[in-house]
N, C-alpha and C positions, 0 to 999 in steps of 0.2 A: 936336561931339565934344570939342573941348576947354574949352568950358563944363562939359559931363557930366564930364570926369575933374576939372575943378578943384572942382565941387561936393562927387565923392567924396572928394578930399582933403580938403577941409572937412571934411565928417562925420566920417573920419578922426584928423582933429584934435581934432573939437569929444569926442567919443568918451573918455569917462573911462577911467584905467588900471584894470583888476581891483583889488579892494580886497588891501590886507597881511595876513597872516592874522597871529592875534593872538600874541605873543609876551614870554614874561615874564624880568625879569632874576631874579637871585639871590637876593632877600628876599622879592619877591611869589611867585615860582615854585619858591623850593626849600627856603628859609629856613622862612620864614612856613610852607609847607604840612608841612612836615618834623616842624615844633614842637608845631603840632597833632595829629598824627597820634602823636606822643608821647603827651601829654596826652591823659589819657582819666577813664574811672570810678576807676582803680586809686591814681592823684592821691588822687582828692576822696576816697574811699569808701573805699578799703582804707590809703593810706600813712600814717593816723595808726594804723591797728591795728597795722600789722607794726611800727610802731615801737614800741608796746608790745610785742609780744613779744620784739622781738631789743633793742630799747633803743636811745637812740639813738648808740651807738659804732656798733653790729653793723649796724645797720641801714643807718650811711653805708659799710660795709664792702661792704654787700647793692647801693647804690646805684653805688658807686666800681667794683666788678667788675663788672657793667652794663653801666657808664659805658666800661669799658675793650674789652671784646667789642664792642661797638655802634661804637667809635672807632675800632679794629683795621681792623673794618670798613668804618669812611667811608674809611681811609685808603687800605684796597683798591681799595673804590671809586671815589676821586677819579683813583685811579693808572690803572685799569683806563679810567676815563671818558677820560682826556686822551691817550690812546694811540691819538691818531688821532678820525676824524669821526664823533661820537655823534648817531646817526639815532633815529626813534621805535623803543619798546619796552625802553626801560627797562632792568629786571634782565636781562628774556628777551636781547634785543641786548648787555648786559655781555660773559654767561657764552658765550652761543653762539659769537661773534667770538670769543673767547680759548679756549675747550676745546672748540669744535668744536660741530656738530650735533647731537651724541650725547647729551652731558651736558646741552648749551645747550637743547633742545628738552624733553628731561622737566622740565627743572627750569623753565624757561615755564610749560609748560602748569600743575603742581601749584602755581609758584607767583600764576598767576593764578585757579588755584579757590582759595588762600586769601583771595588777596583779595574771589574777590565771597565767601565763607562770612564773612571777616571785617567785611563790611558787614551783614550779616543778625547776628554779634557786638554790637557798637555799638550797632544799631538798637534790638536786645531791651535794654540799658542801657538806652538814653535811655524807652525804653518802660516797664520794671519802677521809675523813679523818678515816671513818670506816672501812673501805675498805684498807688503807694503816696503818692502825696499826694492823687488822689481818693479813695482809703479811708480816709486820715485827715478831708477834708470829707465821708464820707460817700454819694461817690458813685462807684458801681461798676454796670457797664453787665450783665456775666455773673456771671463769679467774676475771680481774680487771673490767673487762667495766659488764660485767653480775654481779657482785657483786654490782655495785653500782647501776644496775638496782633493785635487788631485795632487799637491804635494803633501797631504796630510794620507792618502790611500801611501803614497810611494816611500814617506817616511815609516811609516808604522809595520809597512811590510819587511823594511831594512831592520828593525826591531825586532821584527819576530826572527829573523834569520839570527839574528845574532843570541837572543833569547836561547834558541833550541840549537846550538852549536856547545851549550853546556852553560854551568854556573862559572870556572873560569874564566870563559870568555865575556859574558858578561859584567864578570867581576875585575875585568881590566879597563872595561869598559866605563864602570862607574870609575874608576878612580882618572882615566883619563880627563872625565867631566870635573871631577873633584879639582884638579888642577886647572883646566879653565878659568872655573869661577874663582878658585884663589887669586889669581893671575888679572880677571877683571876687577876685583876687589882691589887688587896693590893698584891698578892702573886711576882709579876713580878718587882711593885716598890722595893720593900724588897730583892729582888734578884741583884737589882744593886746598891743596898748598901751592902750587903754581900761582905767581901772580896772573891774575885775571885780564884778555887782551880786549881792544877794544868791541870784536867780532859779538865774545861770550861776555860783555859790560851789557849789551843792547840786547842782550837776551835774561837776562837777569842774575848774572852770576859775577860777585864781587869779593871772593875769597871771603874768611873768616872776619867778620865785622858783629859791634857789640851792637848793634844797633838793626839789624839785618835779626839776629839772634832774639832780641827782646821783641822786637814784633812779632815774629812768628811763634815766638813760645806760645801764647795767647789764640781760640779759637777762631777761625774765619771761616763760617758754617756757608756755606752757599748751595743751590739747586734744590733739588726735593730729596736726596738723600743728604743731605748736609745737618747732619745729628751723628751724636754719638752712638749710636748704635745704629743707623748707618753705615757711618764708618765702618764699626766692629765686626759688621756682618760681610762686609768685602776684605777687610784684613784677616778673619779668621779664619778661611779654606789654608790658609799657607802656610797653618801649625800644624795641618792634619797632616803629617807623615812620621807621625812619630813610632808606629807598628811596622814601620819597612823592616827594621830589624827583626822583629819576634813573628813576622812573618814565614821569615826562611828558616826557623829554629831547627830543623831536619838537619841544613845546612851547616853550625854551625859547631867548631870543636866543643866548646863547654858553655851549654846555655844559660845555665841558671848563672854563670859567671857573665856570659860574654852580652846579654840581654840588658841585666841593671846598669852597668856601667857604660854599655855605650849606646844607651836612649838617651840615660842621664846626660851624659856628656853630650849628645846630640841637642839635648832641650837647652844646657846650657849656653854653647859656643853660639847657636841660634838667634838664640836669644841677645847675646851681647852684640850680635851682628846688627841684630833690628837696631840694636838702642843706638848704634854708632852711627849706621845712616841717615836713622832718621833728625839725630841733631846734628849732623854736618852740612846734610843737605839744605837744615832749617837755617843754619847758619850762617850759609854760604849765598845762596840763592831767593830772589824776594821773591813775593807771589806774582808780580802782575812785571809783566814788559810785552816791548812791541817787536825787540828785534830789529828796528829800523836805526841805521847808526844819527841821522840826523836829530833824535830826540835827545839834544844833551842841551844840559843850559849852558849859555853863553855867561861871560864875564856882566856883560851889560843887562842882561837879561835877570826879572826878578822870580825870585822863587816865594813868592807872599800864593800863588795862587798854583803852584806843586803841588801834585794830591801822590801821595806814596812814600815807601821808605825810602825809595832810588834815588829822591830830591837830595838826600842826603851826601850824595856820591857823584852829582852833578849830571845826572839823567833825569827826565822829563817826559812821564808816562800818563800823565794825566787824559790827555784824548780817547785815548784806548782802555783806560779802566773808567772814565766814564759811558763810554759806549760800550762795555764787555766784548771789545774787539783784541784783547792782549793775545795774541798768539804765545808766547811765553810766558815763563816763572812757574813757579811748582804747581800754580793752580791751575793751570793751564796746559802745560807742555809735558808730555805723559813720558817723552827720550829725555827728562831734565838732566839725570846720572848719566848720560851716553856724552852731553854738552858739556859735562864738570867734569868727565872722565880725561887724564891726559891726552889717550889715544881712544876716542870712539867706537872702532871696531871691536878692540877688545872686550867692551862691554854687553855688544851686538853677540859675540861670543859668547860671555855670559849669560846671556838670555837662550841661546841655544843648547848651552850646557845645561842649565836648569830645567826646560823644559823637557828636555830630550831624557834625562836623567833621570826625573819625576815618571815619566812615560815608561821608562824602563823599568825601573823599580815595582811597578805598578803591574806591567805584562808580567814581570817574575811574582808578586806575590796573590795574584788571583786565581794561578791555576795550583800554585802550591795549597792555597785554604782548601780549594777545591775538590783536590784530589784527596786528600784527608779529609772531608764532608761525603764523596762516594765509597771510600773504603769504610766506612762507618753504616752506609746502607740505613738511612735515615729518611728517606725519599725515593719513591722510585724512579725508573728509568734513569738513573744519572750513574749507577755503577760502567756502565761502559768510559767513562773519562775516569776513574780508578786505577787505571793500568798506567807502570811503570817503566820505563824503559832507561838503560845504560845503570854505570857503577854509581850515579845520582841518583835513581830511582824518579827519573825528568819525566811529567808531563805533557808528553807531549800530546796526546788529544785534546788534554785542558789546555793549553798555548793554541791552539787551532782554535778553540772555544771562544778564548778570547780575544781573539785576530777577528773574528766573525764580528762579537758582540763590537768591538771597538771602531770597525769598520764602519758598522749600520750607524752608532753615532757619530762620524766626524762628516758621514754625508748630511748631519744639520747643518753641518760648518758654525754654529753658532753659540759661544758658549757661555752666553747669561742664562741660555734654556736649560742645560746639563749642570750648569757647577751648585745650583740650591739641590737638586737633586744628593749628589753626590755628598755635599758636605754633612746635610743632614744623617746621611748612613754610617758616616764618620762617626758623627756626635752618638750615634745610636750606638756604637759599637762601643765609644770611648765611657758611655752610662752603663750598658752592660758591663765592661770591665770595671769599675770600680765598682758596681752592687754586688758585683760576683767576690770582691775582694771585699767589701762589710759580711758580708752575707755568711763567707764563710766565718767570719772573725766572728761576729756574733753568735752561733751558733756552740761556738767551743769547741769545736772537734776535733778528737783528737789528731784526723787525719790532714787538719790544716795546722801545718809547723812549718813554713817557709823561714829560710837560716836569713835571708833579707827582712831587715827589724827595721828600715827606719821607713815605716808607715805609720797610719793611722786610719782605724777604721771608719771614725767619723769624718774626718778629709772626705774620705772616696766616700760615705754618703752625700756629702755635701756639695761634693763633684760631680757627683750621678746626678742629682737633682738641678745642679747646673747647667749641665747641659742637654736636659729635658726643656727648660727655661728658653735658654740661648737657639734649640732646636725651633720654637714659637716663635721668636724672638725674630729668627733669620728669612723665614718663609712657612708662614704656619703650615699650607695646604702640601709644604714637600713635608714636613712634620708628621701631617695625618698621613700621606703617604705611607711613610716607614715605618708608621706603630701598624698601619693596616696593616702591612707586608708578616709583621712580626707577628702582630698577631693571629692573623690568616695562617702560617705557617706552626706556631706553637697549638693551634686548636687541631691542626694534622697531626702533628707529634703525638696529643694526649691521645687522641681515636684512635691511634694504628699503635701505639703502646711498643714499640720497639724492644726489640728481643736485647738491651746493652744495661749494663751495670756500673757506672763507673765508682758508685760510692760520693754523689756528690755531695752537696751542700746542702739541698734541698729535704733528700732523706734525712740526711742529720737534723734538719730544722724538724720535719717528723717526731722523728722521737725524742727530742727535746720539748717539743710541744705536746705532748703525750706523757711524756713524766711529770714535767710542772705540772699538770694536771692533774696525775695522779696523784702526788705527793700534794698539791692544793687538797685533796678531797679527805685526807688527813683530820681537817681543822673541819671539816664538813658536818655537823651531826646529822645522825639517819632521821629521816620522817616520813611520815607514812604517803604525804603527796608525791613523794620522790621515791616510793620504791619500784623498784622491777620485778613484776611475775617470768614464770616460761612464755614466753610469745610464740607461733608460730615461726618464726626467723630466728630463734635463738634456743638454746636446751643448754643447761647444769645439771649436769648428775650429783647428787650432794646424798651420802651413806653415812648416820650417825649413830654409833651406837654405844652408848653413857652406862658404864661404867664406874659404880660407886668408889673404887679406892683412885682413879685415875681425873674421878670427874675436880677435887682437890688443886692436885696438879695442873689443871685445864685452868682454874680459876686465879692462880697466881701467877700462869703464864698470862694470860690478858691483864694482872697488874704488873708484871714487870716489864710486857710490851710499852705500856702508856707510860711508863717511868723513864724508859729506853728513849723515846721516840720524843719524850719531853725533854730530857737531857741533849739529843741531839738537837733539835729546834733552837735551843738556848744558845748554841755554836754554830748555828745557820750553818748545820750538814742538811743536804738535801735527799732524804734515803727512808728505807722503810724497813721497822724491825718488825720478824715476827718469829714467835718461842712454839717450837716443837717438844711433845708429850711424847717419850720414846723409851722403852725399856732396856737401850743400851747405843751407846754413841754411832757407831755403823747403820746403825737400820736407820737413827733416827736423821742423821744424812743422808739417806739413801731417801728418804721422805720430801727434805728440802731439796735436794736436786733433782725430783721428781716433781713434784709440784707447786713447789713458788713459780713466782710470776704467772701469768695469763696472757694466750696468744705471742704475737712479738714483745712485747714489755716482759722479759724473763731475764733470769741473771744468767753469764756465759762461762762465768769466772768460779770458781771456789781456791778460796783462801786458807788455809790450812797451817797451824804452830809445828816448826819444829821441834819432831820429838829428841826430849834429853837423857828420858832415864832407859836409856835400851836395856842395862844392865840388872836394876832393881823392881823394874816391872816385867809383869806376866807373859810369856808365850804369845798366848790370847789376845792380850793388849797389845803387843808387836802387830802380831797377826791382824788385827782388825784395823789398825794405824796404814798397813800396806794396804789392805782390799777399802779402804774409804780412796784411798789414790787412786785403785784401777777399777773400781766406778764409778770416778768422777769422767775415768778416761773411757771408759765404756758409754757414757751417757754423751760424749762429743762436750766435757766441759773443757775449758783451760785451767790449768791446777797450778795455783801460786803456793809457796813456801817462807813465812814470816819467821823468820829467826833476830831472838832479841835475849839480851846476856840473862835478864831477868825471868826468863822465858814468856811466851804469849799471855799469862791470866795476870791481867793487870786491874783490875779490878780490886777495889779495899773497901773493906766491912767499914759504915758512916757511925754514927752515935748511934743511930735508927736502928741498925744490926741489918741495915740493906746494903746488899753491896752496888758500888758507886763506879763506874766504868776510870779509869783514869785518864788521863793529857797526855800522853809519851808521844801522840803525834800531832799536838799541837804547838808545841815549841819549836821555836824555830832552830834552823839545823846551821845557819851558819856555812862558812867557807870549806864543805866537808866532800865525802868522796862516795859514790855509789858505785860499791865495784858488782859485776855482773860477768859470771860465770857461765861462758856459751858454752854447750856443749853438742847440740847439735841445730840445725837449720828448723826452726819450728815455723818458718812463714813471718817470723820478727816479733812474734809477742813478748818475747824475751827482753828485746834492745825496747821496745814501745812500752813497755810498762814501768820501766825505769825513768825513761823522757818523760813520762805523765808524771810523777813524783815533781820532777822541776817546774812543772806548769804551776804547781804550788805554790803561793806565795812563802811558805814555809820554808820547802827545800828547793829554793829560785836559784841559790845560791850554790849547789850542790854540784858534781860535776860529776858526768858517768862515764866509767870506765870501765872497759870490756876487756877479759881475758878469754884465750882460748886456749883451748888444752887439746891435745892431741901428738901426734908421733912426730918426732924429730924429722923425717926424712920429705915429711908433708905438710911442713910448716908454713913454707911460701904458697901452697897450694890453700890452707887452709887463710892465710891472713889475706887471700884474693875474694876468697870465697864472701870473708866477712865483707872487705872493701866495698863489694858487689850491693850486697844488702843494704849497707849505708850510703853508698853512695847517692841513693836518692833523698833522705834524709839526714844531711848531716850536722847537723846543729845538734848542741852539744854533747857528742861523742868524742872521746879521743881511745883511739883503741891501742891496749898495750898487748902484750902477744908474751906467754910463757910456754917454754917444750916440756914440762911436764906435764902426764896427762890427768887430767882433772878426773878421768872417769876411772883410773885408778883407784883416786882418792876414796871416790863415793864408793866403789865396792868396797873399800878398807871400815868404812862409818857403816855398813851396813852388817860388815862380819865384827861390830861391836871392839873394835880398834881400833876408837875414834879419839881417844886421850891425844895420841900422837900426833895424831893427821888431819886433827881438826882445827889446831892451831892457826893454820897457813890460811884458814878460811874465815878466822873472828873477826879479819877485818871489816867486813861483810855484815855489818850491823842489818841491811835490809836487803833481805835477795831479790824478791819482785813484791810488789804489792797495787792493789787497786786502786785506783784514783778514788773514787767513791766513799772508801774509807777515811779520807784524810778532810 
């Protein structure tokens, strides 16, 4: 027998751990994918057009307000991500945790059908440039629209294979595309430094010229979209990739880290990309040529009747820009960066990289929202694509899903029909993320503290409302579209009322909206149009019975209420006093934790002074000091402890002979320290009601610091345990850690030898206290 158990331990042993599943930091997993999913066809193929049209002032103006909405947004995003522990599911998981099931589950589901439609986007690019350089060689399998049907099925299915082979491998795969388009980028710089040969003169490209430069700064609006918002409405799909990262959030080692910083970085690097091409290209390249080498002027020949900037450089395009027959120049020639590039191909490459990459990114994050929108069980029949499969917990029903849905679109092959669609769901998604991020900020609650501070909540208002605007602005009726959808979907949410809790925004805006109220009706006088009887829907049981020596004390409790309540008004605290008539401090606590408040508007907390004369007061008074604690804790209250050198009755007799509440917590506190005494895992009320002190304007300054007390031998056990707990809130905590045990202590203060041992704890000017109070 004990051979047999020592072998098993052996196997045991010998017994490899379960593999890690695979996990990406910030550059490979949010950066890198972000940047790509940017870059697309709209780069390579359309950003030298629109620079012709708007010019290149107008055009970084097109880029810059972009740049600003897409930024608005990271910053929502980053704020929204570090609020706490970001699980898989991406946007779906942002919005639902901060506005609730309602809003959080339509805006999932629409915005994971953009993502797989906008895979089937992509795919038909990468396919309509394959497809036109076989019919420049010559070789066409049907006609053009079936070709780019059938290299767009054959691509997208190479996609999914690689897709469902894992997130490494697809994550080798993004960065090989990343290298691509680097690699087209250096070859196209290099091209407009290159002196210009006669081939690229006749197509409109004359290296860097001040004169080439000042023309195009300036707008050359042409055709029926030839307008600034125009323009904006075809450059703006090629921001929307800024959620590729906070998509895979499952995926990565440390979100709330790896999320801010490489959006951020994604929106910037982006962005200085646009602004480089679009003034070198504007630089370099005029708008209008013919291509044909024989347009050049001769020596003898006059240039009094040259129409263009080319006259300039001894080319002669005037035929063809009056007839709008230029086959070249930026306004024209859609390959312009492929003709300025040193080596062509490479650029051809970059549009493959782009595309193929966006494509990618795209299959990866539609069935990732997906699957975290069915384990949530928010809709039915969609739990069956909720299932998990390997040490990535991969989608692979949702990857099928999306294989289907992106297929049925690239048999449109056409894609002016799908991309308004699509962007508009973007922009819907990019308004709910930033109102999700006012929404909470507005509200105060305590449960929104994202350690990411550099937001602002009127931004992302003003962001959301932008891109409600831009949403009209781009294609009204794909606009009415997506609010249908959403809204069609949040009127499901309300009626089927889902069994989930998450503690959003929404509820807090509740009872926020429910106290201002009440606390408004304060200032309210009663009248008799406005009173309430018993109704049939309603019943008050109300028992009085008046009492000659007590009726007294009743009546200078309603005048020291309206002295109380007028004293706090004058300090715009927002709160409600009211005076209990009791023949001894227990019972008469037992009264206010019994019935203050009404319905959900009730208090959760009792605040409570620590006692100091253990030794010169009564038995009784000990006694009844203990049993007010264990029926606070009887009644499910939370029971805070205010210790202050001068003890709790801070109140002074005025000239009037009324006593006058004092200020000891309206001073500000300055560069000081709130130490806090864990002792055991209360669910965090302990570490949160310390944080609320700092939301103070008062004590902003303050910094909390946590000790833990417990046995030497389970110390590293116990400073994991705290880790655990902060780690999803960590802003401003630093936690220090001492091996004496604190609960020592407190039995020592409690057997009344507390001289000794209570020293170590004066630090401790404020153990917990209520926000409400201050």
């Amino acid at each position: 027998m004990e051979r047999g158990d020592t072998s098993e331990e052996d196997e045991d042993e010998l017994k490899e751990p379960p593999p890690e599943p695979t996990r990406f930091g910030w550059v490979q997993g949010v950066m890198i994918r972000c940047m790509l999913n940017i870059w697309g066809v709209i780069l390579y193929l359309r950003l030298p057009w629109i620079t012709a049209q708007a010019g290149i002032g107008m055009t970084w103006v097109i880029i810059l307000l972009s740049s600003c909405i897409t930024g608005i947004t990271g910053l929502s995003t980053s704020a929204i991500a570090t609020n706490g522990k970001v699980k898989g599911g991406g946007t779906y998981f942002l919005i639902s945790r901060s506005l609730g099931p309602e809003l959080g589950g339509s805006i999932g589901l629409i915005f994971a059908f953009a993502n797989a439609v906008a895979v089937a986007m992509h795919t038909v690019g990468f396919a309509e440039t394959v497809a036109d350089l076989m019919r420049e060689n010559g070789a066409v399998m049907v006609d053009r629209t079936n070709d780019i049907r059938i290299i767009g099925i054959i691509t997208v299915t190479c996609l999914l294979g690689i897709s469902m082979a894992g997130m490494a491998w697809e994550s080798k795969a993004q960065i090989l595309f990343f290298v691509v388009i680097m690699v087209s980028f250096a070859s196209y710089i290099v091209g407009t430094i290159i002196p210009a040969t006669p081939e690229k003169e006749s197509k409109g490209f004359f290296s860097y010229k001040a004169g080439i430069f000042a023309a195009n700064f300036v707008p050359g609006w042409r055709g029926k979209e030839g307008s600034f918002f125009g323009m904006f409405s075809i450059f703006f799909p090629s921001a929307t990739g800024i959620l590729a990262g906070a998509n895979i959030s499952g995926d990565l080692k440390n979100p709330t880290v790896a999320i801010p910083r490489g959006t951020l970085m994604a929106i910037f690097w982006t962005t200085v990309s646009y602004l480089i091409i679009s003034a070198t290209i504007g630089s370099c390249v005029v708008r209008d040529a013919s291509g044909i080498l024989n347009d050049t002027l001769s020596s003898s020949s006059s240039s009094e009747g040259c129409i263009g900037t080319a006259c300039q450089y001894g080319w002669d395009f005037s035929e063809c820009i009056k007839n709008g027959t230029c086959a070249y120049g930026i306004s024209n020639y859609y390959q312009s960066m492929s003709m300025v590039s040193a080596f062509a191909p490479l650029i051809t490459a970059g549009i493959f990289g782009a595309t193929l990459s966006s494509a990618l990114a795209c299959l990866v994050s539609a069935p990732k929202v997906f699957q975290c929108l069915c384990k949530d069980r928010l809709y039915p029949l969609i739990g069956f694509f909720g299932k998990s499969y390997g040490k990535n917990d991969e989608p692979l029903r949702g990857y099928l899903l999306t294989y289907i849905i992106a297929a049925c679109f690239i048999l449109i092959a056409e894609l002016n029909t799908i991309a308004p669609i699509i962007s508009n769901f973007f922009l819907c998604s990019y308004c709910l993320i930033n109102f999700s991020c006012f929404h909470a900020s507005i509200t105060n609650s305590p449960g929104w503290r994202p350690s990411f501070r550099f937001y602002s909540k009127w931004l992302s208002l003003l962001c959301a409302v932008c891109c409600v605007v831009i949403m009209f602005l781009l294609t009204w009726w794909a606009a009415l579209i997506a609010f249908g959808v959403v809204l069609f979907l949040l009127g499901y949410t309300l009626y089927k009322k889902p069994e989930v809790n998450w503690g959003s925004s929404v509820q807090a805006s509740s009872y926020n909206i429910a106290l201002n109220q009440c606390v408004g009706l304060n200032n309210v006088e009663d009248h008799v149009k406005n009173y309430r009887s018993i109704t049939p829907n309603t019943c008050l049981n109300i028992g009085f019975f008046p009492h000659i020596p007590a009726l007294r004390g009743f009546l200078m409790g309603q005048f020291f209420c309206e002295s109380h309540v007028k004293w706090l008004n004058q300090r715009k605290v927002k709160s409600f006093y009211r005076g209990v008539v009791a023949a001894e401090l227990r019972s008469g606590v037992n009264m206010l934790l019994q019935g203050a408040g009404l319905g959900r508007i009730k208090p959760n907390v009792l605040l409570a002074g620590f006692k100091k004369d253990w030794r010169s007061d009564t038995p009784q008074a000990t006694h009844s000091y203990i049993g007010i604690l264990h029926d606070a804790f009887d009644l499910h209250y939370g029971v805070c402890v205010l210790r202050l050198k001068e003890g709790l009755d801070v109140s002074h007799p005025s000239q009037g002979h009324e006593l006058q509440p004092g200020t000891v917590f309206q001073k500000k506190q300055g560069k000081k320290t709130i130490d806090v005494y864990w002792l055991f895992d209360d669910g965090g009320l302990t570490l949160l009601l310390p944080y609320l002190l700092t939301r103070r304007k008062r004590w902003a300054r303050c910094k909390v610091r946590v000790f833990v007390g417990g046995e030497k031998d389970k110390k590293e056990e116990q400073k994991a345990e705290l880790q655990n707990v902060t780690a999803e809130h960590p802003s401003h905590l630093t936690s220090c850690f001492q091996a004496q045990d604190i609960l020592d202590i407190m039995e020592d203060i409690v057997a009344v030898t507390f001289k000794t041992k209570l020293d170590s704890l004066s630090r401790a000017s404020v153990w917990f206290v209520h926000s409400g109070l201050l």
